[in-house]
N, C-alpha and C positions, 0 to 999 in steps of 0.2 A: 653551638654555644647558646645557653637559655640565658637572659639578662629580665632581672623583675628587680626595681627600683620599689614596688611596694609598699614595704615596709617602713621604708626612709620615710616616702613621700605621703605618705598615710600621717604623719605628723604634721604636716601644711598647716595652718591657720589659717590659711587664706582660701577663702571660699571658692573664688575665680579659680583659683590653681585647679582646687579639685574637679570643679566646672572640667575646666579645661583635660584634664586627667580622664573624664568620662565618655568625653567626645573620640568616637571611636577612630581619628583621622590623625597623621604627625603633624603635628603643631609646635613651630619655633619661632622664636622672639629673637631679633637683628637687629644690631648698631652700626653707623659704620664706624671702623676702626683704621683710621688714613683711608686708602684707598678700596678697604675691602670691609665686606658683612663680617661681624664676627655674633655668635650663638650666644643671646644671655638668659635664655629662658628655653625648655623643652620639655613638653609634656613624654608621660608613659608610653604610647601608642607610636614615638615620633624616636622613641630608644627602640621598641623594638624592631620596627622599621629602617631605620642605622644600624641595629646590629650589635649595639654598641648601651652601654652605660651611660645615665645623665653626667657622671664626673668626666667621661671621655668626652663628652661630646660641647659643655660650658664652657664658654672661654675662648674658645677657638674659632678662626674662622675658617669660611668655606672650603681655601682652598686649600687649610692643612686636614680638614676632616674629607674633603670628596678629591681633589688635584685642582689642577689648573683647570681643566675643562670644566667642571663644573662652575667654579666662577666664572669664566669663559661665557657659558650657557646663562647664567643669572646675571649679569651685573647691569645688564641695559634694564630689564625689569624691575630691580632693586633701584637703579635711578630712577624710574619714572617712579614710584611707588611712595619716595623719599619727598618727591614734590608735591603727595600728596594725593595722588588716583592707584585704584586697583588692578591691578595687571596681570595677565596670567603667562608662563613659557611651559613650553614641554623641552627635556631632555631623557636618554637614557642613562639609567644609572648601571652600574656593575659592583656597588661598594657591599651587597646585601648576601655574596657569598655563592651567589644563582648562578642562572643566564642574566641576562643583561634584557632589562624591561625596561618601559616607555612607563614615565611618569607625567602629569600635569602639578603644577606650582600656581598657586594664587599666592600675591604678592602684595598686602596693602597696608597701607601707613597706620599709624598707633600713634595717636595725637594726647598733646599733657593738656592741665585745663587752660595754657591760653591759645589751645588749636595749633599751636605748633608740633610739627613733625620730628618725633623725640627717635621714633624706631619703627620696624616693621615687625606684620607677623606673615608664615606664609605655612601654607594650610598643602599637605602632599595627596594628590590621589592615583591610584594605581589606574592606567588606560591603557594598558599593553595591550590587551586583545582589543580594544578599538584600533588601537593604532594598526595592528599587525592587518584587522579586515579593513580597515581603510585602504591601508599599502597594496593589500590583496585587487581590492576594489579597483585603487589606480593601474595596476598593472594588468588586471584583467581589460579597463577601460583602452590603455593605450593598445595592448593586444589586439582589441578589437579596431580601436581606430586604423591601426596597422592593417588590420585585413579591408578594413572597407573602404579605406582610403587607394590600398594596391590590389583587391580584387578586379580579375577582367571581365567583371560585366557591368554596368554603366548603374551605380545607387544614385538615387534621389529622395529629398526627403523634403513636399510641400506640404506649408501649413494651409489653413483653413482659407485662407482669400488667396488661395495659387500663387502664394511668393514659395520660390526656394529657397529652404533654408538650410542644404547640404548638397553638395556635389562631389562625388568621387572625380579620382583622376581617369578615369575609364569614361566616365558621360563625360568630362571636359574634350575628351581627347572624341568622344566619339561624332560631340554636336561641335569643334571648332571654338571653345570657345572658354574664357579661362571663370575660376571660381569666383573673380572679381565683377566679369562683366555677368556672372549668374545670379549671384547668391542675392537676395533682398528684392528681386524684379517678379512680379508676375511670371510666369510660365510659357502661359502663352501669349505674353511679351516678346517674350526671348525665340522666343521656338516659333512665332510666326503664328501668324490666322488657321493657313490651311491644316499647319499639322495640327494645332490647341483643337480644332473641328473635330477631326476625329479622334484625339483621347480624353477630350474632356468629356464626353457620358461616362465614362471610366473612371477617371478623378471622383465625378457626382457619386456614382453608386460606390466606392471607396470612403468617400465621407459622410454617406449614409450611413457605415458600419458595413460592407459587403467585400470580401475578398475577392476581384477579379481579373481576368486575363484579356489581352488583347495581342491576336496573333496577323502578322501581315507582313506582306512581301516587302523590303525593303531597298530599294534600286541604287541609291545613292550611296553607296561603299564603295570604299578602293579595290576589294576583291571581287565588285558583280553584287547583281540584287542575292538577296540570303533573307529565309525568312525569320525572321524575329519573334519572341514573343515579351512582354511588358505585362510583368505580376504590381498591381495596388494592391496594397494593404494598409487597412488603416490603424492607424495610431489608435490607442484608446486607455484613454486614464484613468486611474483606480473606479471612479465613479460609470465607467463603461463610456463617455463622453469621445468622441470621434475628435482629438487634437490637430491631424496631420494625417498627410498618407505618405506611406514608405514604396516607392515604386525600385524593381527593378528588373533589368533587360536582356535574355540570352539568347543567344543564338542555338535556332533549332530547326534550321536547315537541313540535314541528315535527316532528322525523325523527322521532319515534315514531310519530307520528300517521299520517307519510307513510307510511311502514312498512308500515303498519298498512291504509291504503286500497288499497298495492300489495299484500299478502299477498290482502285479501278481492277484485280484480281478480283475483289465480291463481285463487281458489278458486270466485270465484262468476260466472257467464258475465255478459257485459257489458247482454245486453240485457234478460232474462228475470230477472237476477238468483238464478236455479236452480244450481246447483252446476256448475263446471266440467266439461269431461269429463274432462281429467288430474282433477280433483278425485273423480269418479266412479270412475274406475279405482283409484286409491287404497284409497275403502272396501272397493269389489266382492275387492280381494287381500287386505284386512283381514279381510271378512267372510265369503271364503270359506277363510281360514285357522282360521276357529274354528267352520264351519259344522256341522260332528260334534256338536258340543252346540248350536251356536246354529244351527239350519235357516234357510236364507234363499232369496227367490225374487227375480229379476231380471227385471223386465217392460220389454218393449224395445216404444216406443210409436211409430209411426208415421202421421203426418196423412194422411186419405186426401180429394181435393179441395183441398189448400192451395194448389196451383200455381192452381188455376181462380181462385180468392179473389184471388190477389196480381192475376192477367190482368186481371180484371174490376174488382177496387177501389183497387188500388195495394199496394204493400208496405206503404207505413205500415200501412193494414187487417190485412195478414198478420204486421207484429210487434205490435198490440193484441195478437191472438188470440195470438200466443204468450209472450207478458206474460202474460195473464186465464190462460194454459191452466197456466204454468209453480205459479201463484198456486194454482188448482183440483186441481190434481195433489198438492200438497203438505198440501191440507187435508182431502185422501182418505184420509190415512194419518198414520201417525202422527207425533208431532215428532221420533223419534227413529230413522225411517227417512227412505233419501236420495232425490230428486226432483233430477235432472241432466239439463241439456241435450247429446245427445250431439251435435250438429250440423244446420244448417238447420231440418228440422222435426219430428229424432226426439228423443227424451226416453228418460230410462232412470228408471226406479225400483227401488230396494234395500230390500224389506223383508224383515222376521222374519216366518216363517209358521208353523205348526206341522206342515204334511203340505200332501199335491198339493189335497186339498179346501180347503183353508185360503186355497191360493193362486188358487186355480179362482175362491173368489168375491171377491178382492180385485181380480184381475184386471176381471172383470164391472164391481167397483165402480167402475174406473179408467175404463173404457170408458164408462159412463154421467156419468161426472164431463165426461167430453171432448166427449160429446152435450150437455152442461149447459152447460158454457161457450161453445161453438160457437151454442149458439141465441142467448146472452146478446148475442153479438159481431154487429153489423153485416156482413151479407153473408155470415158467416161459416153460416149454416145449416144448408149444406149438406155442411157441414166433418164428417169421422165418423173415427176411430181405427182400424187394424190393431196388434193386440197381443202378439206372442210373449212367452213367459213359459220361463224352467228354474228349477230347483230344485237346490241343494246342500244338503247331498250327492247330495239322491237321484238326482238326472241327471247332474251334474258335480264335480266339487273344485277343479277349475283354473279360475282366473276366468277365461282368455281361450278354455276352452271352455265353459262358461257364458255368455258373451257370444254366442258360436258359433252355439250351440245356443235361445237368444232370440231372436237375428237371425235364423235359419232361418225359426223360429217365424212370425216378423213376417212374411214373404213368405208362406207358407205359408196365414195368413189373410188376405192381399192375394189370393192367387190361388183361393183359397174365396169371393171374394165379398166382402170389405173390411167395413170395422164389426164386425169380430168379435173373439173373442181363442183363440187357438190354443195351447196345453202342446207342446213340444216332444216328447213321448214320441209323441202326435197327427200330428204331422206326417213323423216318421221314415218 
């Protein structure tokens, strides 16, 4: 139904109307009539908006042109408005044929010339897609609140002087302690000295602007210590400005642990449980980068008879023996030098020595550990060690000539007759 007043209202005399006629907005003019508004004035824009004709719509009030509700929805704003102040309400409407949209209403007095309050006028604007992303907006907000309120890992949210200013039920339940005796305290208030110690470098670099993690064994659970980790992140407001940090806490115990069995598989060989050789080559660059004051000798051991052992009693016999041997070798020396498996059945050892004498008899000591364990081992009797040995600085600096220079070694006393231990300066 198309409704255009036009014509009619194209005859006006009165300037204001037309005024009013141009303004692209519905515009009506209210008295009250007993106890309700009734329409005595409406512009063009405010008929097509109603739906309806200025003759249907003069004369009447509210609640024979919209129902009850809509008086309902206006009448508290038409009184204040009557006293004198401008007031706005929103309601939905359904009277325009559609769906049913979200409207806003300004409501304000229309004063005669001795400032008395004669009528109102109220001005409609269409807010429906506000309203709808607002609505959007709240239900996405409680959505969220929902999750982070009953998420099971422990959120927090401190501002810039370490007051909390949010606590899930998860950090409440996990520190003992309710969102009353948290919220608006310092941190590490609440949470004590010793622990504020060590997460507050974390907090700092958080409120610098730096996303990061702090991962640690955690003892005080009712299930057993479990390791933990605790993400900061910081807040940061349109202007890129560090507000607050957002922490929060999960258990990652499993993947720690895993972690943890895959890291000691890099480092420590599968079978012998003896240090890797990537793990051996590691020290041997370490130790020969600081050899100038710390002297170190690299003895490179090789089985002599292992292949006969494996012919005659089976492998499993030749990995005992090199289990027992890996075990014996380590308890030659000392805990804080390294006993490495380099492959099959040679072995590497990295100690500290203090000069060629030093290493001369450690070496000897190695060789008799190998005779010692070999007698212990089934079949294994006849099993005896060749040994080369260097020294850094005094033979080498470079660990992969150092390496070099041991492995020569090692042949050197295989081809003197095996069971022995041979210095590389010897063998040259």
């Amino acid at each position: 139904m198309k409704l255009d007043d036009t014509p009619a209202r194209a005859l006006s005399a009165d300037p204001a109307e037309r005024l009013v006629d141009a303004i692209d907005l519905p515009i009506g003019r209210w008295v009250m009539s007993g106890d309700e508004a009734r329409l005595l004035f409406c512009n063009l824009p405010y008929t097509r908006w109603a739906c309806r004709s200025s003759s249907e719509l003069v004369g009447r009030t509210l609640t024979e042109l919209y129902g009850p509700s809509a008086w309902a929805a206006a009448k508290d704003a038409f009184a204040v408005a009557f006293t004198g102040k401008a007031v706005y309400y929103e309601r939905r409407i359904t009277h325009q044929g559609a769906a049913a949209r979200w409207v806003r209403v300004q409501v304000f007095p229309d004063r005669n010339a001795d400032g008395e309050v004669e009528a109102v006028y109220t001005i409609g604007w269409d807010i429906h897609q506000d309203v709808m992303e607002r609505e959007q907006l709240l239900a996405a907000r409680l959505r969220l609140d929902r999750f982070t309120e009953h998420i099971p890992y422990p959120l927090t949210y401190v501002d810039r002087e370490y007051k909390l200013r949010f606590v899930n039920l998860a950090y409440q339940e996990a520190v003992g302690m309710t969102a009353a005796e948290l919220l608006g305290h310092p941190i590490g208030e609440v949470r004590g000295a010793a622990r504020w110690a060590q997460h507050q470098p974390y907090f700092d670099r958080a409120l610098a602007g730096e996303a990061v993690q702090y991962t640690r064994l955690v003892s005080n659970l009712p299930q057993g210590a479990r390791w933990m980790r605790t993400s900061y992140v910081p807040d940061l407001d349109d202007q890129g400005q560090v507000q607050g940090v957002y922490t929060v806490t999960i258990d990652v115990h499993e993947l720690t642990e895993a972690q943890q069995r895959l890291a000691l598989r890099a480092e420590r060989d599968a079978l012998t449980e003896a240090l890797s050789r990537r793990t051996m080559m590691e020290r041997l660059d370490a130790a020969a980068a600081i050899s100038a004051s710390h002297p170190v000798a690299l003895f490179f051991i090789d089985l002599d008879g292992f292949k006969a052992l494996n012919d005659a009693h089976g492998h499993a016999a030749g990995d005992a023996l090199l289990v027992a041997l890996a075990q014996a070798l380590q308890q030659a020396v000392r805990a804080d030098d390294a006993v490495g498996r380099f492959g099959g059945d040679e072995f590497l050892v990295l100690a500290g020595v203090r000069d060629v004498d030093g290493a001369a008899v450690l070496a000897e000591h190695l060789l008799e550990a190998v005779r010692a364990c070999a007698a212990l081992c089934p079949g294994a009797v006849a099993v005896s060690a060749s040994i080369g040995y260097a020294l850094a600085p005094h033979d080498a600096t470079q660990p992969l000539r150092l390496l070099q220079l041991a492995d020569s070694a090692m042949y050197a006393a295989k081809h003197a007759g095996k069971n022995r231990v041979t210095h590389c300066a010897a063998s040259a």
